[in-house]
C-alpha positions, 0 to 999 in steps of 0.5 A: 231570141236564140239558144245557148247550148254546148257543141264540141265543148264550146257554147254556141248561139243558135236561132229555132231553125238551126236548133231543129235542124241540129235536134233532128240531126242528133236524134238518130245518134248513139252516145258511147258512156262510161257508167259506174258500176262499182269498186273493180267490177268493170272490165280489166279490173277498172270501175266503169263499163263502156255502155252505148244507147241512143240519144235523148234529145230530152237531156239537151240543155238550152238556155234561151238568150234574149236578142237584147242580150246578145247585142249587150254582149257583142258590144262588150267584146268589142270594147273588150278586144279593143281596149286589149289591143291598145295595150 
């Protein structure tokens, strides 16, 4: 089994091990978010503050794959790009 979970804007497969090691990386970081604070109120007349807080790892979003999965989806994307450049 491994995890899908977005990095850089991409979804990537990761087994336990790699997830921890990722997890303890992250949860000593800062995030930097824009939060809504109403109609002209943010700074230089715009609506939103640029706040910085500490990382929860707790709204980490995985979704766990099954190796079965994984090996279905590896073989649809070989027939997938072979079948695209026989074209």
């Amino acid at each position: 089994m491994k995890f899908k979970v977005a990095i850089l804007s991409s979804m990537v497969l990761i087994d336990a091990a790699q997830l921890e090691a990722i997890l303890n990386i992250v949860s000593d970081c800062e995030t930097s978010n824009d939060e809504w604070v109403g109609d002209g109120k943010g700074p230089n007349g715009s609506s939103y503050l640029p706040l910085i807080r500490k990382f929860s790892i707790d709204k980490v979003n995985l979704t766990p794959i099954m190796d079965d999965t994984i090996e279905t989806l590896r073989l649809a994307t070989k027939l997938h790009d072979e079948a695209k450049s026989s074209r």
